[in-house]
C-alpha positions in Angstrom: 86.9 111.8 69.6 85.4 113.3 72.9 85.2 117.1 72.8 87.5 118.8 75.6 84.6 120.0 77.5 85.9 121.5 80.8 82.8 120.6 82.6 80.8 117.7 81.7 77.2 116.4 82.4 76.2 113.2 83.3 74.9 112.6 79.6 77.9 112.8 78.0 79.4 109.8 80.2 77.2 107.1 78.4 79.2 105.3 76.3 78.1 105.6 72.9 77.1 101.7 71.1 80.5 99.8 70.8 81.1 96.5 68.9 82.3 94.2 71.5 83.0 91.5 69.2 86.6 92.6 68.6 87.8 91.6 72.3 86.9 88.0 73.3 89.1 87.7 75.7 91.4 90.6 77.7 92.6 91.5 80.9 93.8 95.2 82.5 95.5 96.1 85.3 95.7 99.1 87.3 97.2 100.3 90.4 95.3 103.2 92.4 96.2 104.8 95.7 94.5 106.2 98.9 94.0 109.4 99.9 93.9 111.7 102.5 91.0 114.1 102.8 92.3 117.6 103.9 89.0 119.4 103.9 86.5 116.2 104.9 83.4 115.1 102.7 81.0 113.7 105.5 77.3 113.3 104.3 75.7 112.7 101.1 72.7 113.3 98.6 71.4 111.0 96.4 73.2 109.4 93.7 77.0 109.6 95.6 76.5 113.7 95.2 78.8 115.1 98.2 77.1 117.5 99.9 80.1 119.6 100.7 83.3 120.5 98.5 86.3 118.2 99.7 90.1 118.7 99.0 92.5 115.4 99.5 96.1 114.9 99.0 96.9 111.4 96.9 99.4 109.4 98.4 101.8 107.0 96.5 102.6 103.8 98.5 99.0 103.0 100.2 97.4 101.7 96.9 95.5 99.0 95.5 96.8 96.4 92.8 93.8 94.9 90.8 93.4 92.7 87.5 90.1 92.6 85.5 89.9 89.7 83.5 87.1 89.9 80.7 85.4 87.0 79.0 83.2 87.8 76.3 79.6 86.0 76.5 78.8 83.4 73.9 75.2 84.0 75.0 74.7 87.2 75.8 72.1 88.3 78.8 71.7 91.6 80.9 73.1 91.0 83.8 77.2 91.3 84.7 78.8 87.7 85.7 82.0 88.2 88.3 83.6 86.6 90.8 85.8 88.5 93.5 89.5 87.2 94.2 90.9 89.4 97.5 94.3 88.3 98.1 94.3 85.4 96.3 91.5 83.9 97.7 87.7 83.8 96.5 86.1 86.6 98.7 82.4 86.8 98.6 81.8 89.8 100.9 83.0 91.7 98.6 80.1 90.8 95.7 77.2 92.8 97.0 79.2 95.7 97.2 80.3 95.3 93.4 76.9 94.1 92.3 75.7 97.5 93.5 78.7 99.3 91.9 77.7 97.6 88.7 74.1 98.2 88.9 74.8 102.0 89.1 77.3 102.1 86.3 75.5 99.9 83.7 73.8 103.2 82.0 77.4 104.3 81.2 79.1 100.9 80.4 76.5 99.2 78.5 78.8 96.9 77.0 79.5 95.4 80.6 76.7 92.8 80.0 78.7 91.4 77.5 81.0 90.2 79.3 81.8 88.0 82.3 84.7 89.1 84.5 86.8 87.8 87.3 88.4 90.8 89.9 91.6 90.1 91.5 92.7 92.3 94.0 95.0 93.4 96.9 95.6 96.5 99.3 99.5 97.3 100.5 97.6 98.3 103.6 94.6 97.0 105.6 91.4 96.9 104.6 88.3 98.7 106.2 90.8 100.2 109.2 89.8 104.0 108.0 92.6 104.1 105.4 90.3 104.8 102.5 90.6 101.2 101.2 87.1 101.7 99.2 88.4 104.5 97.8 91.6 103.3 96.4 89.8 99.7 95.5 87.2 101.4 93.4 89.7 103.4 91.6 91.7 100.6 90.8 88.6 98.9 89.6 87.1 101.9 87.4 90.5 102.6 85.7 90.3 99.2 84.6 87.1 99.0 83.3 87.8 102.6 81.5 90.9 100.5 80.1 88.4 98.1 78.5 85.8 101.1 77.0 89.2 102.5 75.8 90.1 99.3 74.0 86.7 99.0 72.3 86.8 102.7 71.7 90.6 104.2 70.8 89.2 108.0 70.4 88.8 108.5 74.1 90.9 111.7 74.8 93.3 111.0 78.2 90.9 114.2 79.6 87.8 112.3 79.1 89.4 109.1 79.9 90.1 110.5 83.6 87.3 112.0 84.2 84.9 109.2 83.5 87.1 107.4 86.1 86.2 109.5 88.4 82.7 109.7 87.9 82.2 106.0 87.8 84.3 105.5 90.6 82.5 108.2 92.4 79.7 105.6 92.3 81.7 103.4 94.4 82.6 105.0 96.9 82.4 108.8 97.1 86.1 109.3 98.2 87.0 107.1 95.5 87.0 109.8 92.6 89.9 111.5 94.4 92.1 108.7 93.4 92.0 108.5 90.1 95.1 111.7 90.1 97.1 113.4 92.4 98.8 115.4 94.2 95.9 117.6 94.9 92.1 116.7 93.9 89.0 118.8 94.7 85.4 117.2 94.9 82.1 118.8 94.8 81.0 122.4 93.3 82.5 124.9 94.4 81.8 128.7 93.5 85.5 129.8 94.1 86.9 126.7 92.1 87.0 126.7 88.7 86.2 123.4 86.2 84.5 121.9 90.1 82.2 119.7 89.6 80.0 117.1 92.0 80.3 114.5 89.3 83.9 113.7 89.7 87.3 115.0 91.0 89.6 117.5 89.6 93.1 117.7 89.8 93.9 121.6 91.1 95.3 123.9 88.2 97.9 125.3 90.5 101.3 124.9 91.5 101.8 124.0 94.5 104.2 126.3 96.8 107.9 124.5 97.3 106.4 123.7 100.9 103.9 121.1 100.0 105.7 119.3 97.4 106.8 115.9 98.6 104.9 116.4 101.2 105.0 113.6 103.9 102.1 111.2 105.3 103.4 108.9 108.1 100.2 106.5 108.9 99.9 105.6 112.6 98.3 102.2 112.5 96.1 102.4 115.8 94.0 99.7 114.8 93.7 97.5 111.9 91.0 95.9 112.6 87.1 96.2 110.8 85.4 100.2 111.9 82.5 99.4 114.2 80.4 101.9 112.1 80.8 102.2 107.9 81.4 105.5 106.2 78.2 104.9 104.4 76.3 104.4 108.0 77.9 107.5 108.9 77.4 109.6 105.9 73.6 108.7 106.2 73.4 109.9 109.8 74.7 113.6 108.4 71.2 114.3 106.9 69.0 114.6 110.3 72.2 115.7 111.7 71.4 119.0 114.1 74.7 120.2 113.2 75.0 119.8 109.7 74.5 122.8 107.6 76.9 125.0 110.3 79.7 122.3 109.3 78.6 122.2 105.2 78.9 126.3 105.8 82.6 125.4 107.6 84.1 123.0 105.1 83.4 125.1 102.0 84.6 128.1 103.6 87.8 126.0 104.3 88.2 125.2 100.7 88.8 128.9 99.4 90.9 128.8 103.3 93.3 126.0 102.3 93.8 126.9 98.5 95.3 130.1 99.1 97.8 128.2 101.9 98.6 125.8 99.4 99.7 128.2 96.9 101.3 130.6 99.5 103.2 128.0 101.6 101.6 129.0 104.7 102.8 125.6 107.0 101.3 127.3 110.3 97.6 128.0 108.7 97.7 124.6 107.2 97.9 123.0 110.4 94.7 124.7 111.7 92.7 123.8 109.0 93.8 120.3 108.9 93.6 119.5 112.0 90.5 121.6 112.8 88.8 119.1 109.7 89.9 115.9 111.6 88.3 116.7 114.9 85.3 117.8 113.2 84.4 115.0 111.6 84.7 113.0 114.5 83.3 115.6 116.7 80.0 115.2 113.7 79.8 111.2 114.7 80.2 111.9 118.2 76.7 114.5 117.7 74.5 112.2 115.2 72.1 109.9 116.1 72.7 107.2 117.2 75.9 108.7 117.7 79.6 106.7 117.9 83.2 106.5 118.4 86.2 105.7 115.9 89.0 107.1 117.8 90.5 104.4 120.4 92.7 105.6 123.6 95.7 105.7 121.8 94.4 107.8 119.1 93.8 110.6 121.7 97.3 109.6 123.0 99.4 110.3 120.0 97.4 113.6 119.1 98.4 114.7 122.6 101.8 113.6 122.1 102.3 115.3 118.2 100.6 118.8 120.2 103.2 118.9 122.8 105.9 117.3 120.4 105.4 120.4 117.9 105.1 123.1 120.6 108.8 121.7 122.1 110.5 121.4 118.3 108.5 124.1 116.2 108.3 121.2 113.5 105.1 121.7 111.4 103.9 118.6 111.9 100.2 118.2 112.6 97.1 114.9 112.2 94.3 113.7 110.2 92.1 111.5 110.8 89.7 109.6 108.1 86.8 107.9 109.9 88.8 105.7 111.5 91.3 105.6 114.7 94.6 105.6 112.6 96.7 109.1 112.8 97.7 110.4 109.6 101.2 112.2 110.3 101.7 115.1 107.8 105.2 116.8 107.6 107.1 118.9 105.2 109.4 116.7 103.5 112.8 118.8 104.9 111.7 117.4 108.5 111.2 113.7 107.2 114.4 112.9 109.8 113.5 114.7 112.8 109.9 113.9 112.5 110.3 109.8 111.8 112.4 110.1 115.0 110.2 111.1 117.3 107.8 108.3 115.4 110.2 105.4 116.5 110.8 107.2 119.7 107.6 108.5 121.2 104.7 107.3 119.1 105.2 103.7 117.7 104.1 101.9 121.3 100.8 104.0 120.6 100.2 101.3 117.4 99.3 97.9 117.1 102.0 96.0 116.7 104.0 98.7 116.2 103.5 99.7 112.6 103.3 102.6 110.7 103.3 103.1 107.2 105.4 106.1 105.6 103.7 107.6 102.4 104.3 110.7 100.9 102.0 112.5 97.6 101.5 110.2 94.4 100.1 111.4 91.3 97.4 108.8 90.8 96.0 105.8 89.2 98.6 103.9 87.0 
């Protein structure tokens, strides 16, 4: 059995030599959800390492549904056999993406070259339209796998189990270890945060106040279509980025910021820091070089809309925004009826076709 090590290194996620002959044949499922980054990760170092802290909410209905089917090799090589099945149909875009995943996770999995596997999968929301899709697809795809090590080795402690989830998954896509629980998960080292570690996420030890709990996400589908620039393009730009280490210095200090507001209730202080995060990220992809632009027109006109919405009401509604140009709508859940009114009303002609998706906290990967 795993020790209960509160902090663990990247040596002890190598799975120890496992006797594979015992499943021929399997398959796993999982379920794993978005989230939404409260305190942005935007730039990384080498090996998926963030290089700021990040603090995200999970949500519960935006998730992705995947089955791993395993077939055991008769002859066995080193290399990892899959094929990719995205909504039902064979979906070779996705491969070089997995290969890489694979490639990187191989020194903890060993016993993956044993096998050949097929990946079915499918998002309750679209893909690649800033809605964290990576994040909740490589979850999905790392619980599974973790299901498999699990079955070839019973002893693995649910702690251990979790964490190594996250790690892997963390290899990815960054965002994608803050899926694996919920409601509240910190990423990257942190001196104020206890048990934080760059390797994976952690689920916060606190309660939080009666004001965050059920705490609504209402997503503002501006546009569903493919981001003109990927998250990894973007995250690459950070390190020549003039601004960088001013907003590294800003996001950690918003960390300790949006803790104590979590555990004190403080709905006004929230909106600041949220809010203040989304335009900064964007403001940093607007500054790189080359520099570009997620948001659309109607992004800009349904952030003007919640500002002058919230001034008239006194709701505490305020945006996110992932690198995308969809609005994330967050809302105390004793204004869900007031605030999905002025949704229909005021804000639903700002989004294609007129959709929105109402999400509130999850607690993770089933």
């Amino acid at each position: 059995m795993h020790k209960a090590y509160l902090i663990l290194t990247t040596a002890q996620f190598i799975s120890e030599p496992l006797d594979t002959s015992k499943i021929a044949k399997e398959s796993f499922s999982s379920t794993a959800p978005s989230n939404i980054a409260l305190v942005k990760y935007w730039g990384k170092k080498e090996g998926q390492i963030p290089t700021n802290t990040s603090l995200s909410f999970t949500l519960k209905n935006c998730v992705t549904q995947t089955e791993l089917k395993c077939f055991r090799k008769e002859i066995k090589n080193n290399t990892i056999d899959f094929s990719v099945f995205f909504e039902g149909q064979l979906n070779a875009g996705f491969k070089s993406k997995i290969a890489t995943f694979f490639d990187r996770i191989l020194t903890y999995l060993p016993f993956l070259v044993d096998y050949d596997f097929e990946i079915h999968t499918q998002n309750t929301f679209p893909h690649s339209s800033g809605i964290a899709s990576s994040a909740s697809g490589m979850a999905a795809l790392s619980v599974c796998l973790m299901q498999l090590e699990k079955a070839l080795n019973p002893n693995i402690s649910k702690g251990y189990f979790n964490k190594k989830a996250s790690f892997i998954a963390r290899l990815g896509s960054g965002s994608a270890c803050r899926s694996i629980e919920g409601p509240v998960v910190i990423w990257g080292k942190h001196p104020a945060i206890k048990n934080s570690s760059d390797l994976y996420g952690i689920k916060t030890a606190f309660d939080l106040h009666p004001n965050f709990k059920n705490y609504c996400d209402s997503i503002l589908l501006v546009d569903k279509g493919e981001k003109t620039v990927s998250s990894s393009v973007g995250h690459g730009l950070m390190n020549s980025h003039p601004f960088a280490k001013e907003r590294f210095i800003q996001a950690n200090n918003h960390i300790e910021d949006i803790v104590a507001i979590l555990k004190k209730g403080a709905l006004k202080k929230f909106i600041t820091i949220v809010e203040s995060e989304a335009l900064t990220l964007h403001a940093m992809m607007m500054t790189s070089n080359p520099y570009f632009v997620l948001m659309k027109p109607n992004t800009l006109k349904i952030i003007n809309k919640i500002w002058a919405f919230r001034k008239s009401s006194n709701l505490n509604m305020c945006f996110s925004l992932d690198a995308g140009a969809n609005v994330h709508l967050l809302y105390p859940q004793n204004e869900k009826e007031h605030t999905q009114e002025f949704i229909q009303k005021d804000l639903l002609q700002y989004c294609e076709n007129e959709q929105v998706i109402h999400d509130s906290l999850g607690f993770g990967a089933q």
